[in-house]
Residue, then its C-alpha position, 0 to 999 in steps of 0.5 A: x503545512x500539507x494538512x488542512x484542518x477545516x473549521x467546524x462551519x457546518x457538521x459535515x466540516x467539524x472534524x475534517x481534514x484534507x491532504x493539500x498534496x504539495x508534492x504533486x506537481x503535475x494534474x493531468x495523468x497520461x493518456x497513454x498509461x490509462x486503462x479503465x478500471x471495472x468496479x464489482x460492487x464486492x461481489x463475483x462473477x456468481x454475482x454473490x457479495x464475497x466483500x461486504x461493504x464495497x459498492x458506489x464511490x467516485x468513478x476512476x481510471x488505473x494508471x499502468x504502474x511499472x512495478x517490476x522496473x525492468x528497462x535497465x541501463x537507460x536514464x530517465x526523466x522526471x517529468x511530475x508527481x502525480x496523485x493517483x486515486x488507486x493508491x495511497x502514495x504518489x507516483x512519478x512519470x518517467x520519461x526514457x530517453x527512447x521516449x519511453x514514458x511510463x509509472x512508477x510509485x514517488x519516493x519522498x524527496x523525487x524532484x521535477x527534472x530528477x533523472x533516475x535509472x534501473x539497472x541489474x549492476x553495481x555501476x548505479x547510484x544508490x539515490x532515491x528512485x533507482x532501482x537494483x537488486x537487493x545485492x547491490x544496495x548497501x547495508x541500513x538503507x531504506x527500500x520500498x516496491x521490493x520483489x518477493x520472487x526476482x522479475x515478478x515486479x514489486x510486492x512490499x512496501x508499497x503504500x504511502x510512507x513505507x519502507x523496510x530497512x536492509x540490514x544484512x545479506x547472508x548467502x543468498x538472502x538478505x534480511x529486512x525489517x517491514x513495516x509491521x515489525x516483521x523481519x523476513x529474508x528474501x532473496x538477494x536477486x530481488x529488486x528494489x527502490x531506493x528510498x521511502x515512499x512519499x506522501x507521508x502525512x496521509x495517515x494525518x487525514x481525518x474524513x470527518x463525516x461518512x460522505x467522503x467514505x462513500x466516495x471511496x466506495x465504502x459502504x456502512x456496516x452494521x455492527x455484530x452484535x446487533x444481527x441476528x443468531x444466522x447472520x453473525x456469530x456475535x448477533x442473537x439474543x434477548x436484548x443487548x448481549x456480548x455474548x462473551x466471545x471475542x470480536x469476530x467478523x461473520x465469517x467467525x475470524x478473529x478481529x484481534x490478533x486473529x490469522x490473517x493469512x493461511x499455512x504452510x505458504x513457502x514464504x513462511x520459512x524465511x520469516x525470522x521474526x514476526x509481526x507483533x498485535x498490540x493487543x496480543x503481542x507476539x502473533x503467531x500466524 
């Protein structure tokens, strides 16, 4: 069971769960792929809050993540899964046979003592972990860490337990299905993995008490309706109010089924289908 789901002997363990993290084989990171990682609290370099609730949480070192997976046509080695707190899934360390040691994230199934290989031919193996341009992959499977742009390294699908099914190339384009319900073409020179991202049981884990929040470095968040007129568009008035609108942030976007991204971006015209709201169906962005 890679869930644990503690007993209720205090407050701050009723409700609680925690990730055993079975996969993880290895517990000490890289010394030479550390870096460290500055924290601005949500606020620019004015020193202005630009994201609110941000600020505080565990201190941490970035592990130097090869997204673009580059070094082709050289086998590497397995050496262990590691946990990363910058990130929701697992990452493995690869070793080169030049003695290359580097990042990358762990596909479900990747094993201690796997050799995998990135290559820009067919020569490769479609197994978990390798890595090829979307023309080499066969139609139907799974990829995650998928380019948008060819050599700009790994954008999609990149958290734990995701991957976008291939289903077809046509031209130079070939279609997936993300995640969220998208269905997007992106070029066939772009790279990507093979398999579905591991750790998969996150989404099972329940904090349990506010604590383990603050750790993360998320602060509480008072509600809308409970500011002021000035301070947030659902705020204001004598006593407890709705106001009739619909949940916003305070910045006045929609909470539900609102745009989440701007127009007239490029990658907008090889989206074939968008992404559905549960609550308002077909989003139309």
């Amino acid at each position: 069971m890679a869930i644990r789901v503690y007993k209720p002997t205090t407050n701050g363990r009723r409700n609680a769960s925690v990730n055993l993290h079975v996969e993880v084989t290895k517990n000490t990171p890289e010394k030479s792929l550390l870096k460290p990682l500055k924290k601005t609290g949500g606020r620019n370099n004015q020193g202005k809050i630009t994201v609110r609730g941000r600020g505080g949480g565990h201190k941490r070192r970035y592990r130097m993540i090869d997204f673009r997976r580059n070094k082709d046509d050289m086998t590497a080695k397995v050496i262990g899964i590691e946990y990363d707190p910058n990130r929701t899934c697992h990452i493995a360390l690869l070793e080169y046979e030049d003695g290359t040691k580097r990042y990358i994230l762990a596909p479900r199934g990747l094993k201690d003592g796997a050799e995998v290989v990135s290559s820009f031919n067919s020569a490769v193996e479609p197994a978990a972990g390798n890595c090829m341009p979307l023309k080499f992959i066969p139609t139907g499977l799974t990829v995650h860490n998928i380019e948008f742009e060819p050599g700009k390294g790994g954008k999609l699908c990149r958290s734990a337990g995701s991957g976008a099914r291939l289903t077809n190339r046509e031209g130079r384009w070939a279609t997936l299905v993300l995640p969220s319900g998208e269905i997007r073409q992106v070029s066939i020179e772009c790279r990507a993995t093979i398999g579905e991202l591991g750790n998969t049981d996150h989404q099972n884990i329940k904090l349990g008490k506010a604590g383990r929040n603050r750790w993360r470095g998320r602060k509480p968040k008072v509600r809308g309706v409970a500011k002021d007129h000035a301070s947030h568009p659902l705020g204001g008035g004598e006593g407890r109010s709705k106001g009739g609108r619909e949940p916003a942030s305070a910045s006045g976007t929609k909470a539900k089924g609102g745009r989440t991204r701007p127009r007239g971006r490029w990658t907008d015209n090889r989206i074939l289908r968008r992404r559905k709201s549960k609550r308002y169906g077909q989003l139309k962005l």
